[in-house]
C-alpha positions as CSV (number, residue, x, y, z in Angstrom):
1,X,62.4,-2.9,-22.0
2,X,66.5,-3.4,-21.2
3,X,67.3,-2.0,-17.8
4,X,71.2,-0.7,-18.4
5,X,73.4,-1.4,-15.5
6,X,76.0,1.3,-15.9
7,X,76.6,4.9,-15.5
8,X,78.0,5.7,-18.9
9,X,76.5,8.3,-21.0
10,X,78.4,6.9,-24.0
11,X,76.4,3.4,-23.8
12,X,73.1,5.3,-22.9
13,X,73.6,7.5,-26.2
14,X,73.9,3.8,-27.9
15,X,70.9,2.7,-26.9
16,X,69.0,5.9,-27.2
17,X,70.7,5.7,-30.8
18,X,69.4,2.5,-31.8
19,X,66.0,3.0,-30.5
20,X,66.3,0.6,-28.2
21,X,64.1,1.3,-25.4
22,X,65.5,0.8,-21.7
23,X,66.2,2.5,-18.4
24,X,69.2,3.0,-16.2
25,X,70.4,1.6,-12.6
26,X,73.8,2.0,-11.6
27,X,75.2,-1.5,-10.1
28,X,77.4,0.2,-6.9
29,X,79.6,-2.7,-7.8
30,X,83.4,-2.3,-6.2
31,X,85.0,-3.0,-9.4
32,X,88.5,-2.8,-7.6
33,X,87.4,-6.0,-5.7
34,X,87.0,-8.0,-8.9
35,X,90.7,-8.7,-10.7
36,X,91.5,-11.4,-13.7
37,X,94.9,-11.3,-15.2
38,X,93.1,-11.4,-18.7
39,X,91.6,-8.5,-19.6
40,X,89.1,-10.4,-21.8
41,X,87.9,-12.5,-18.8
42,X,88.0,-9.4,-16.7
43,X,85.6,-7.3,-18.0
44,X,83.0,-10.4,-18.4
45,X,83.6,-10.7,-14.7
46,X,83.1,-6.9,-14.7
47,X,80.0,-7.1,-16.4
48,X,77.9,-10.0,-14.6
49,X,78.4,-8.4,-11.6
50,X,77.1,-5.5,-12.3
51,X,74.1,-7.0,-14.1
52,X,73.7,-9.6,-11.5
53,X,73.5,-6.6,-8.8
54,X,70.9,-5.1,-10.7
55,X,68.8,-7.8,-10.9
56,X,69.1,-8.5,-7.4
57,X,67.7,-5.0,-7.2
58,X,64.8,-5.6,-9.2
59,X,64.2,-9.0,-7.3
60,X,63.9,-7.1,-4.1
61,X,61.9,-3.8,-5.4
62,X,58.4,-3.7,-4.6
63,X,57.6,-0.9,-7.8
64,X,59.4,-3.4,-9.9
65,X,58.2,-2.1,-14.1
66,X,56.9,-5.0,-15.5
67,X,57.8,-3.6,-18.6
68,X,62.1,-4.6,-17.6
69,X,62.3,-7.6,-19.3
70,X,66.0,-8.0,-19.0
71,X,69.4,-6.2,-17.5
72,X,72.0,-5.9,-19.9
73,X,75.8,-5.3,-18.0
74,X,78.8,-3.7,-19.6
75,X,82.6,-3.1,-18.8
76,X,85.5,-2.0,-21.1
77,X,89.2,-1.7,-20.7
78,X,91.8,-1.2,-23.2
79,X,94.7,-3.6,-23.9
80,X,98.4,-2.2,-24.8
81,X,101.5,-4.2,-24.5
82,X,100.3,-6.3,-21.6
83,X,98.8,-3.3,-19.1
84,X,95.3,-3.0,-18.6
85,X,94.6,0.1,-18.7
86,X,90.9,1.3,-17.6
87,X,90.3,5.3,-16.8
88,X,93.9,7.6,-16.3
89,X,93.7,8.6,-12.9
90,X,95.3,12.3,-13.4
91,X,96.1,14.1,-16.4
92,X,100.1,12.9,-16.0
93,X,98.9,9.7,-16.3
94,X,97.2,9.9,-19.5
95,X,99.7,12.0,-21.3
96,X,101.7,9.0,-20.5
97,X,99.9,6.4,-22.0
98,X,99.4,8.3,-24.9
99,X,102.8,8.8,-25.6
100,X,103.2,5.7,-25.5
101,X,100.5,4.7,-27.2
102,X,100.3,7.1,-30.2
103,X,101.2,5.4,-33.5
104,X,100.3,1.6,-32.3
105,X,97.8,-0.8,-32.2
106,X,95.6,-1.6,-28.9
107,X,92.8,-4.0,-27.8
108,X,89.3,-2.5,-26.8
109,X,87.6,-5.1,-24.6
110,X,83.7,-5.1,-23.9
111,X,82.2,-7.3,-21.4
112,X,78.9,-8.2,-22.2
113,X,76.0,-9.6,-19.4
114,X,72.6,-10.5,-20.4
115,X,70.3,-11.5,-17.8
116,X,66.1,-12.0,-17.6
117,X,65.2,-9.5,-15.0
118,X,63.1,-11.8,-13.1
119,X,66.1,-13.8,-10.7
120,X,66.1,-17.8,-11.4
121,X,68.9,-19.8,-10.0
122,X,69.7,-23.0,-11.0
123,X,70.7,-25.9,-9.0
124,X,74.6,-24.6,-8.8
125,X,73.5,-21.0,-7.6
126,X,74.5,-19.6,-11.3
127,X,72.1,-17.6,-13.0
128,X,70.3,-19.0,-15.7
129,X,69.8,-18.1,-19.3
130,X,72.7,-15.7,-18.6
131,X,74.4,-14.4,-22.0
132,X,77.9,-13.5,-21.3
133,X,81.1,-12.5,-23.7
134,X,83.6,-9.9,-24.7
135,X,83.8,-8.4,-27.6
136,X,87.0,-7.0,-29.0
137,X,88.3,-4.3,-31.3
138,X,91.8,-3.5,-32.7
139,X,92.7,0.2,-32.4
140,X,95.5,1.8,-34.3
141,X,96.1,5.5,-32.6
142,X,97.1,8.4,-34.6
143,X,100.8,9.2,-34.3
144,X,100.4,12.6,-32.5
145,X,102.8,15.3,-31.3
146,X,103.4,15.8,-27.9
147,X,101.7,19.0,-28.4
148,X,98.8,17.1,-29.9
149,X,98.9,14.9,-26.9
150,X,98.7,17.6,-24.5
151,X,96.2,19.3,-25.9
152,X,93.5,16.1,-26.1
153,X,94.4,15.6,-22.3
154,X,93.6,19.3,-21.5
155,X,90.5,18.8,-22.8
156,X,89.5,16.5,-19.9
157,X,87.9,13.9,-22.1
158,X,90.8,11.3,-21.8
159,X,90.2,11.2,-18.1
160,X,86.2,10.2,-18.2
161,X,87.1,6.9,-20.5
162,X,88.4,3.1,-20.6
163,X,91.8,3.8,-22.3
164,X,91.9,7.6,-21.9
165,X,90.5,8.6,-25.2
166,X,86.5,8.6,-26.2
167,X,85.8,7.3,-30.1
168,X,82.6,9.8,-30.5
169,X,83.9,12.5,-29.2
170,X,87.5,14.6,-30.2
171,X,88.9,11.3,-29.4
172,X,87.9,9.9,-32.6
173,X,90.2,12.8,-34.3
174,X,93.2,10.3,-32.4
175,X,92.2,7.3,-34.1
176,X,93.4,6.3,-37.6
177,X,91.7,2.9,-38.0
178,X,89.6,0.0,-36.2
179,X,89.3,-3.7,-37.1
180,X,86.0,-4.9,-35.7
181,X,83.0,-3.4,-34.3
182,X,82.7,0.6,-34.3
183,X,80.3,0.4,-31.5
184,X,82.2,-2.0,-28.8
185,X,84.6,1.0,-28.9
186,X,82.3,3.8,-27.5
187,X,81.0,1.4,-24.7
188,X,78.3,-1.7,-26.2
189,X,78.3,-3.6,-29.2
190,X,75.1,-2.7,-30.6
191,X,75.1,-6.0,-33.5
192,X,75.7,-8.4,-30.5
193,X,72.9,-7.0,-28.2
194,X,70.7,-6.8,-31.6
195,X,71.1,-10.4,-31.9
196,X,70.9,-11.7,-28.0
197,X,67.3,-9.3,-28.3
198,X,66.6,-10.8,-31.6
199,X,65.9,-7.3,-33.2
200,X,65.2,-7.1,-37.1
């Protein structure tokens, strides 16, 4: 069974979709305290922390399942012109980006952590058999009208998601195409996590 270190519903719904059996412990990592200039490296940072911290959790439990045979971390932020941009903090702020944004092609990055749930160390204090990468997808937004723009941010759904927009929800009404994996979008990559758990 995959314990799920992360709070999002969206990658929950993944898993739950793919029949992938697994529980979920939020990490309480400070994600403000880990910063990379790239956003591809940032969100793998992002991600072994969090699995890492669960783990540790597990490692320290003394009702640890035996059935948690590994902790899987995830992290996404989107990529335009340079700016990382993770969750809008206010409404303003995503009515901004998505002015800007409407009509052009973005980065979605997913930081990926695998990690046994039992906690082995190896010589150099790094985890081992960690599985660690980001997966990326190209997102070409829908050219909307301001009014249109306004409208998905009233909604509140732009303000709950890496980039300010949510693929499976009236988000994916704002998308007009995607080059590379579907899932990676909404919050996992389910054929990457298929092969690192060697499911048929």
């Amino acid at each position: 069974m995959l314990l799920l270190a992360s709070a999002s519903p969206a990658r929950r719904r993944l898993l739950e979709q793919a029949q992938i059996p697994h529980q979920v412990r939020v990490s309480g990592v400070d994600e403000d305290q880990i910063q990379h200039p790239d956003p591809a490296q940032l969100v793998q940072l992002l991600a072994e922390a969090k699995a890492l911290a669960v783990q540790r959790t597990l490692a320290q439990s003394a009702e640890r399942n035996p059935l948690i045979t590994a902790v899987l971390g995830c992290d996404s932020v989107l990529a335009f012109e340079g700016e990382v941009f993770g969750k809008p903090v206010d409404a303003n702020e995503a009515v901004e980006r998505w002015q800007r944004m409407r009509g052009r092609w973005a980065e979605l990055h997913t930081g990926h952590c695998l990690l046994p749930a039992s906690l082995a160390l190896s010589k150099n204090g790094a985890a081992a058999e960690m599985q660690r990468t980001c997966v990326t997808t190209r997102v070409l937004f829908a050219n909307l009208t301001d009014a249109e723009v306004e409208a998905y941010v009233a909604s509140g759904e732009p303000l709950q998601c890496a980039g300010g927009f949510a693929l499976e929800g009236r988000g994916g009404c704002c998308v007009e195409q995607l080059d590379g994996c579907y899932s990676n979008v909404i919050g996992l990559s389910l054929p990457l996590l298929r092969r690192w758990l060697g499911l048929s």
